[in-house]
C-alpha positions in Angstrom: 4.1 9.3 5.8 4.4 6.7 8.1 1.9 6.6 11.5 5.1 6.8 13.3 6.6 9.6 11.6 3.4 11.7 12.0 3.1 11.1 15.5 6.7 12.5 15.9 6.0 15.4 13.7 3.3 16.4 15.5 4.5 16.3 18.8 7.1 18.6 17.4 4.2 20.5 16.4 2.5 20.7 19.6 5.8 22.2 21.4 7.6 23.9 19.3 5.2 25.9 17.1 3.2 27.2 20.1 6.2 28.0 21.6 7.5 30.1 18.6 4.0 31.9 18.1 3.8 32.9 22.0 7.6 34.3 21.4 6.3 36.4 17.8 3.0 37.0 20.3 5.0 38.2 22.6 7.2 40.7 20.8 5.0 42.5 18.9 2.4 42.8 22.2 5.6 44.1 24.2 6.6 46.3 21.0 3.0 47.7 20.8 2.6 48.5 24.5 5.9 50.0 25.2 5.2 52.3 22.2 1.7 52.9 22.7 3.0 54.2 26.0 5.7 56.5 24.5 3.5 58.2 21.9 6.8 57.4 19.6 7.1 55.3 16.6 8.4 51.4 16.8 12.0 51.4 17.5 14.1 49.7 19.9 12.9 47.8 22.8 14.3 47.4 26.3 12.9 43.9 27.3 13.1 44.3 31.5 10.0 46.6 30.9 8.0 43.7 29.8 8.6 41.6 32.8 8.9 44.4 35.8 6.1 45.1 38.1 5.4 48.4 39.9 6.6 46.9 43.6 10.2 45.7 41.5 11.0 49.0 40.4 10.1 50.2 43.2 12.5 48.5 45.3 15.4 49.1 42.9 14.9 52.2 43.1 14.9 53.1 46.9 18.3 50.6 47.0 20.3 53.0 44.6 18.6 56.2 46.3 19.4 55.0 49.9 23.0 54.2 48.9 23.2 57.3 47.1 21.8 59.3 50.0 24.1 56.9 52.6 27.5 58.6 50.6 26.1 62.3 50.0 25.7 62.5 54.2 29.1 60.3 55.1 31.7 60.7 52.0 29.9 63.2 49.1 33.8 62.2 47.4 32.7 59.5 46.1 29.2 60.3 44.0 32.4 62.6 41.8 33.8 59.0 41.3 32.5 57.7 38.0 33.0 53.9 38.4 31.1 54.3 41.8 28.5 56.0 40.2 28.7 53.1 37.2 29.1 50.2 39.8 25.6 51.4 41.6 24.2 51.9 38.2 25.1 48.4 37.3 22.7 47.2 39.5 19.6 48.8 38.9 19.9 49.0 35.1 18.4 46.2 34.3 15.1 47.4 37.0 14.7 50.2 34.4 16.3 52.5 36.3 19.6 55.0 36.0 20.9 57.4 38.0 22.0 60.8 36.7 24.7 63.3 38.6 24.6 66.5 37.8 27.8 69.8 38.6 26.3 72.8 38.6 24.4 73.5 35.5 26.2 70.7 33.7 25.4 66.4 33.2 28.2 65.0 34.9 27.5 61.2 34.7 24.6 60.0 33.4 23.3 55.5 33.5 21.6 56.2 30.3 22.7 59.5 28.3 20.3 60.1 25.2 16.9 59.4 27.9 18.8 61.4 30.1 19.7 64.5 28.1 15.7 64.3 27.1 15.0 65.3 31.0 18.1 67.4 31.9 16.6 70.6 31.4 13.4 69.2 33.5 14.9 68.4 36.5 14.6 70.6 40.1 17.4 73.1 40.6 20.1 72.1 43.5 18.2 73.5 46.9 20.5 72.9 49.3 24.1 71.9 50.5 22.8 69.3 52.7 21.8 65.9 52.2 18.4 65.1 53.4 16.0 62.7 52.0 13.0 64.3 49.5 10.4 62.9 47.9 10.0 61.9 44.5 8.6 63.9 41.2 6.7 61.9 38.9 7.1 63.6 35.0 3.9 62.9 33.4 4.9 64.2 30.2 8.1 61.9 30.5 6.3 59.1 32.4 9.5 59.1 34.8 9.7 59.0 38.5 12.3 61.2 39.8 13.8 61.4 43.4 17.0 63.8 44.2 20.0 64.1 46.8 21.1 67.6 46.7 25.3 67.4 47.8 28.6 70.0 47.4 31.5 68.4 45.4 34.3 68.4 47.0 35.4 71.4 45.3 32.8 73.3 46.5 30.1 73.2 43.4 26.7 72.3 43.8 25.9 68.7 43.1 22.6 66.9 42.3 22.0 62.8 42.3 18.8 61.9 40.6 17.4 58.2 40.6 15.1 58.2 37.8 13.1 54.8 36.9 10.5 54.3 33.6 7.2 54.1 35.6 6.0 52.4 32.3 7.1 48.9 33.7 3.4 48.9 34.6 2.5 47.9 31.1 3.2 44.0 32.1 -0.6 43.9 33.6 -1.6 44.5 30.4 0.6 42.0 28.9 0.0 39.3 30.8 -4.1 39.5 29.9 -2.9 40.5 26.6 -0.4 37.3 25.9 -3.2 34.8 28.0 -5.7 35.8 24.9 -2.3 35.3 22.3 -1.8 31.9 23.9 -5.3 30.6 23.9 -5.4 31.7 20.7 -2.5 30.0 19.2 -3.4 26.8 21.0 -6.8 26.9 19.2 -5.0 27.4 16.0 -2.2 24.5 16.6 -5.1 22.3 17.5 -7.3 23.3 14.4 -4.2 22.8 12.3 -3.0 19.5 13.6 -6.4 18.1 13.3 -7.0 19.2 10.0 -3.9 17.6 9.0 -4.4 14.6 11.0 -7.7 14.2 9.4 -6.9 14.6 5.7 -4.0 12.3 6.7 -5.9 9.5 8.3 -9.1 9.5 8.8 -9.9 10.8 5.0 -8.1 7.9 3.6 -9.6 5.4 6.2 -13.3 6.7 5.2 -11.9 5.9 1.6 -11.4 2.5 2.8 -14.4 2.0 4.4 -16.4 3.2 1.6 -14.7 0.5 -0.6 -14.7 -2.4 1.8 -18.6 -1.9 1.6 -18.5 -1.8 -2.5 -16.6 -5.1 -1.8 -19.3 -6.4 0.2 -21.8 -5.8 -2.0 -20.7 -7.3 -4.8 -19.0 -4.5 -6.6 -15.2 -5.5 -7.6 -14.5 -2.5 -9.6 -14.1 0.2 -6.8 -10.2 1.0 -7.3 -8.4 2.7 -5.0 -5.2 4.3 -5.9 -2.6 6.4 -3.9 1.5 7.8 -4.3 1.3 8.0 -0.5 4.1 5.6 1.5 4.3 4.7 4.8 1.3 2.3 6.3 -1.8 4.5 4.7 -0.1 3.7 1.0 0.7 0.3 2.3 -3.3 -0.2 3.3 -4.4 1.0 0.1 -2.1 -1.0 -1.8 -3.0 -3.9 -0.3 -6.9 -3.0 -0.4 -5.7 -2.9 -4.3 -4.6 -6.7 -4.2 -6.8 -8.2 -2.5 -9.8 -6.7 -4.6 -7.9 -7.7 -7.7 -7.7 -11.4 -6.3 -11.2 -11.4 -5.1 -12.5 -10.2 -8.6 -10.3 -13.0 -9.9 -11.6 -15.4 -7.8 -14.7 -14.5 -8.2 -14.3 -14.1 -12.3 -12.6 -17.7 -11.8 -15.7 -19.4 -10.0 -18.3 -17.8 -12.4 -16.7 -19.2 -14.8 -16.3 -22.6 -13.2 -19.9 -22.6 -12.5 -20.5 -21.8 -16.2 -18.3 -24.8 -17.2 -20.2 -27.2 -14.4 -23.6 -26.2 -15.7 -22.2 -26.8 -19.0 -20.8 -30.0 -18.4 -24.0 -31.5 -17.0 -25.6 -30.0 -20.0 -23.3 -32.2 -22.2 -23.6 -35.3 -20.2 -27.0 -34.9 -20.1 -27.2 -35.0 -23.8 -24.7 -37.4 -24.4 -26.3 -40.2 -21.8 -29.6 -39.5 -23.2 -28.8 -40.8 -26.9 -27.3 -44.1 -25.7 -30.2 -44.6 -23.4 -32.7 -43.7 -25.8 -30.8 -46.4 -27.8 -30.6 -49.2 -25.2 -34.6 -48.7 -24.7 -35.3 -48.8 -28.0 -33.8 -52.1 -28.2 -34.7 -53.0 -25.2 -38.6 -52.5 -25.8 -38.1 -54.3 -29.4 -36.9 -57.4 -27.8 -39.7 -57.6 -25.1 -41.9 -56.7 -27.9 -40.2 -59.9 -29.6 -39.2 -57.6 -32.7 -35.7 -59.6 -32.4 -37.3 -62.7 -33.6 -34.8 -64.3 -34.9 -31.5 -65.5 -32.7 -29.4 -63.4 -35.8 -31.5 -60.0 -34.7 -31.4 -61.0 -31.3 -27.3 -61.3 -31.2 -27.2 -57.6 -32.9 -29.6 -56.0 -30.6 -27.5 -57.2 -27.4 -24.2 -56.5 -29.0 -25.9 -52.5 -29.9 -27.4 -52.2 -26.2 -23.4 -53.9 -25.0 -22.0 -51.1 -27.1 -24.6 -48.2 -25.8 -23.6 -49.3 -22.4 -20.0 -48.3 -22.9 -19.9 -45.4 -24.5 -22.4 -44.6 -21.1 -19.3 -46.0 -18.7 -16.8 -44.1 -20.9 -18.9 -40.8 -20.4 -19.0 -41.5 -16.1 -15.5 -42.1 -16.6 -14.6 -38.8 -18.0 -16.9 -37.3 -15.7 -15.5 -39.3 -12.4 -11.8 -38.3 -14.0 -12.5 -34.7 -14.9 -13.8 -34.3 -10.6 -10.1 -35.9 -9.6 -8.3 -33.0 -11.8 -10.5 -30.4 -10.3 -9.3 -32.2 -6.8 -5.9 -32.9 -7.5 -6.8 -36.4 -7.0 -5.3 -37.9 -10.3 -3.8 -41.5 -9.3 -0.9 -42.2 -10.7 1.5 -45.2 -10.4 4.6 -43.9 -12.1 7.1 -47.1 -13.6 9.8 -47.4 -16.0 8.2 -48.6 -19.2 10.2 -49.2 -22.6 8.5 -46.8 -25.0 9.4 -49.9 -28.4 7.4 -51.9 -26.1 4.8 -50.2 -24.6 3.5 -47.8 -27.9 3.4 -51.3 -29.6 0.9 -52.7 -27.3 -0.8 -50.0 -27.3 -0.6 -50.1 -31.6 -1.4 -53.5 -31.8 -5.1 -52.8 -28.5 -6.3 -50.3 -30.9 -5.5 -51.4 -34.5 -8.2 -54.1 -34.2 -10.8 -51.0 -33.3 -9.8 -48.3 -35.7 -9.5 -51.3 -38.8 -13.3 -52.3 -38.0 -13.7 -48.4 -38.5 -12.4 -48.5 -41.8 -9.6 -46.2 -40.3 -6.3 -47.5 -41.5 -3.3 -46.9 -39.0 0.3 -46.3 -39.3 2.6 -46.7 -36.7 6.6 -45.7 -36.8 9.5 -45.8 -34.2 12.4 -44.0 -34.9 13.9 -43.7 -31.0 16.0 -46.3 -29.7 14.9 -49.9 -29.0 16.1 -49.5 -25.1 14.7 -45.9 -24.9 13.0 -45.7 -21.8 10.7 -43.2 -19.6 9.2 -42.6 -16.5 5.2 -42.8 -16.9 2.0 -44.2 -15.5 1.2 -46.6 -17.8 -2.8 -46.6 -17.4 -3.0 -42.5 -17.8 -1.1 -42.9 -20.7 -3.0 -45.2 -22.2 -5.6 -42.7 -21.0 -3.8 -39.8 -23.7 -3.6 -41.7 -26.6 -7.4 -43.4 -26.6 -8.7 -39.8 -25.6 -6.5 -38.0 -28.8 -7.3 -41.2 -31.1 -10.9 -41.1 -29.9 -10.6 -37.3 -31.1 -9.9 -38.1 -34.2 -12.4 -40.6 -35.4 -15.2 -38.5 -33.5 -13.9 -35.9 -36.3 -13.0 -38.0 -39.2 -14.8 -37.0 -42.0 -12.6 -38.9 -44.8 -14.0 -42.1 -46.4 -11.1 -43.7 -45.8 -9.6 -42.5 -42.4 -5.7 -42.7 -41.8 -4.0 -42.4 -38.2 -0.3 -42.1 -38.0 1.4 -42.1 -34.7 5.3 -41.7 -34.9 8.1 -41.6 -32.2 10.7 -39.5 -32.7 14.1 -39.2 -31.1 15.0 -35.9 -29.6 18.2 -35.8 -27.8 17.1 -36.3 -23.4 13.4 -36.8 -25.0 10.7 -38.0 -27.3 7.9 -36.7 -29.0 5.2 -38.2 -30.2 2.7 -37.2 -32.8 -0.8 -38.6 -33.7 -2.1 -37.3 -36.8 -5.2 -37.9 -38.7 -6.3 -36.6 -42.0 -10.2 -35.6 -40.5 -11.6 -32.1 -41.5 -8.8 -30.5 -38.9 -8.9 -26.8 -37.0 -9.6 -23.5 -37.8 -6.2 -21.8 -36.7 -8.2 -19.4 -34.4 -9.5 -22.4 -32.6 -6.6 -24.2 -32.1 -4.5 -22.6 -29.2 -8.3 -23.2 -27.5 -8.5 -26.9 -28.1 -6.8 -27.8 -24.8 -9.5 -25.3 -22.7 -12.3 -27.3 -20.4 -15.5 -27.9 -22.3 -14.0 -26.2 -25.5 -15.6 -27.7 -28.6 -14.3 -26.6 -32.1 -18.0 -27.3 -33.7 -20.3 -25.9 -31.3 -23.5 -27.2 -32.7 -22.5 -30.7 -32.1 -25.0 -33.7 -32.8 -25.3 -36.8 -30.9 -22.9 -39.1 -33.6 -19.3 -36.5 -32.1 -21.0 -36.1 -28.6 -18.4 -36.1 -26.0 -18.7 -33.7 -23.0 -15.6 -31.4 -24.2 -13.0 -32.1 -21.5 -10.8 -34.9 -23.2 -8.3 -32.6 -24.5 -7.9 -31.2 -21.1 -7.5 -34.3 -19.8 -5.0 -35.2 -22.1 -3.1 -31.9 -21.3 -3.6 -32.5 -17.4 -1.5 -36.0 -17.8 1.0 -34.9 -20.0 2.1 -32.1 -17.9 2.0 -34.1 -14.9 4.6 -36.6 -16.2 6.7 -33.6 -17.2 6.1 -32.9 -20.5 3.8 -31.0 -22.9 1.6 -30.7 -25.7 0.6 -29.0 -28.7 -1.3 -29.3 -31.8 -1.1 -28.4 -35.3 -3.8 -28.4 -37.8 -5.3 -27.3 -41.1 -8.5 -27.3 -42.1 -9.9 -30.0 -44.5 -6.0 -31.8 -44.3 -6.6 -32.9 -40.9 -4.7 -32.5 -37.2 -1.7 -33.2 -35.7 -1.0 -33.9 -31.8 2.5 -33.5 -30.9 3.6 -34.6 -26.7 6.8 -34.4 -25.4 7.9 -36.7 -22.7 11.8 -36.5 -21.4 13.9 -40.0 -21.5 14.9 -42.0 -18.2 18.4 -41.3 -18.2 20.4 -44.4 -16.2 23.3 -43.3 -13.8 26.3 -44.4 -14.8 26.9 -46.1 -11.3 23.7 -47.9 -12.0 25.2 -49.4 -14.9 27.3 -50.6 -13.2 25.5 -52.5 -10.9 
């Protein structure tokens, strides 16, 4: 439920259900008194009684006795006139108070005939013809207040006029201490109610909250929180939900990224180590004049020349691998001629792979004016990296390379394949991963620090395309990148 919603309901809460319970309250205290007062079981209630006071009747009364007495002295015709007698009764019914008139021995009119048959037989006998003001007779037994006018009808008969009021209207002391206790009580129940409520509502859910936000802060990721509520509590834990799942993520994401740093060091540790154990070893023989001759001299600079490269080409990946951590790649994107540019690239490392012993095929089946949008120097980049690759796990005596282009409608794929000791199939959806190594107890002759195939990967997909390999173990492996054709407008060509 919404903050605004609850708000709303409970301000409906706070008027209208104490407002309903002081009504019930109200009722049944009124019901109780009124027939506590009678003696008589719970039946009908007459509702002036609960909101009279003594001095209220009181007045009523002495209004419809004086007016009553006022006609018995000047015109006694008219208390024999029914619709007087129900006019004047009109207007002290509702004061709890009727009058009764009474012919002889027999009720003539009567405000309120079953309470008035109950007294009939009670009341005073007629005492005389004229009119003079009495006092009143209070019936105990009846808990009525009486007061009579004694007349003649004008046919001669004795008449009596009797105001009689329901002295019970003093019950509303008692009601009003009564319903102040009801009230205070209800209020204490609306506000234990609304708080409970409010609390399970909010602040349970909020100490929820705060007890996760402190796993959080210690460290602890696992800490779910899940809820069906809606409305801004749902919303809060939902979120809460998210934003641990991200954090463990990221968190998951840098471990791991540590792991791969520490692991890269570890590998370019080893791998600079070998050459520069190498390069000092030669080093130390030609200052100990071991190279005595200007044949063993010439080899020894040529192996310490060759050391020092594979050391540059190590930095290299290194200094290339911390521009795709950055985003940082440079690339200088040109239209190149793919007959053109594979065959330079065929013919700069043909001369390296035949002093190898590696012999290398090289096929063309796209177009000769095929052309695509690349960076020639990160392409070059891919194929030395995947060629490297392959040497570094050539385990043939005679080594073949193939690399084929092959025409695919808007694109062209090329494939470098070797016939070294290839993949397990397990391992080969993992070849492309950062620091992944298929042979995991590598020696210094493979070295490389594990991150060429992601390089590789990184380019590729930069330029749009993408790669995958095949492989089978002992036949050898197969890299297959697809990179889409520069399509010329036609309003270019016409140009």
């Amino acid at each position: 439920m919404k903050f605004k919603t609850r708000l709303r309901v409970t301000l409906i809460i706070i008027i209208v259900l104490p407002l309903a319970l002081t009504a019930m309250a109200f009722c049944g205290i009124g019901l109780y008194l009124i027939n506590a007062q009678k003696g008589l079981p719970i039946g009908p209630m007459d509702y002036t009684v609960l909101s009279e006071n003594l001095q209220e009747v009181v007045r009523g009364t002495d209004r419809a006795y004086n007016e009553l007495l006022k006609q018995a002295k000047k015109d006694p015709s008219r208390l024999e006139d029914k619709g007087y007698l129900e006019m004047v009764n009109s207007e002290i019914a509702r004061k709890s108070t009727y009058i009764l008139v009474r012919k002889g021995d027999e009720l003539y009119y009567a405000g309120n005939e079953e309470a008035a048959r109950a007294i009939f037989s009670e009341l005073p006998e007629y005492r005389s013809s004229e009119a003079a003001e009495e006092p009143g007779l209070y019936y105990e037994e009846y808990d009525k207040y009486v007061r009579q006018i004694d007349f003649l009808f004008p046919d001669g008969s004795p008449g009596s006029a009797f105001v009689i009021s329901r002295m019970n209207a003093l019950i509303s002391r008692h009601l009003l201490v009564d319903m102040f206790v009801a009230i205070l009580l209800i209020l204490i129940f609306t506000g234990i109610m609304l708080t409970k409520w409010i609390h399970r509502g909010v602040f349970t859910p909020i100490s929820e909250l705060n007890v996760a936000m402190r796993r959080i802060k210690e460290g602890n990721f696992e800490y779910a929180l899940e809820t069906g509520v809606r409305g801004e509590i749902g919303d809060l834990y939902r979120n809460y939900e998210d934003m641990r799942l991200r954090l463990k993520e990221t968190t998951e994401e840098n471990k791991e990224q540590e792991k791969q740093n520490r692991e890269l060091v570890s590998n370019i540790s080893h791998d600079l180590k070998t050459p520069i154990t190498a390069i000092k070893g030669y080093v130390e023989g030609i200052m100990d004049g071991v190279a005595d001759t200007p044949e063993k001299m010439d080899k020894y600079i040529k192996t310490i020349y060759s050391k020092a490269n594979d050391m540059e080409k190590l930095i290299n990946e290194l200094t290339f691998y911390s521009g795709i951590d950055n985003n940082r790649i440079p690339y200088n994107f040109h239209r190149i001629n793919v007959a053109d540019y594979f065959g330079d690239c065929i013919e700069e490392v043909g001369l390296d792979l035949e002093q190898r012993n590696i012999e290398l095929n090289y096929s063309n089946l796209a177009r000769p004016d095929t052309m695509v949008i690349a960076d020639p120097e990160q392409m070059k980049k891919v194929i030395n990296n995947i060629i490297s690759n392959s040497i570094k796990y050539m385990d043939k005596p005679r080594g073949v390379i193939d690399i084929r282009i092959l025409d695919e409608m808007d694109s062209i794929r090329v494939e470098i394949e070797d016939n070294g000791k290839g993949i397990a199939q397990k391992n080969v959806p993992r070849i492309f991963e950062r620091f992944y190594r298929t042979d995991a107890a590598r020696n210094s002759a493979q070295g490389g620090s594990g991150i060429g195939l992601s390089i590789v990967k990184k380019i590729i997909e930069d330029h749009g395309g993408y790669i995958w390999a095949t492989s089978r173990e002992g036949e050898g492996t197969c890299m297959h990148f697809v990179l889409r054709k520069y399509i010329e407008l036609q309003d270019e060509r016409q140009e």
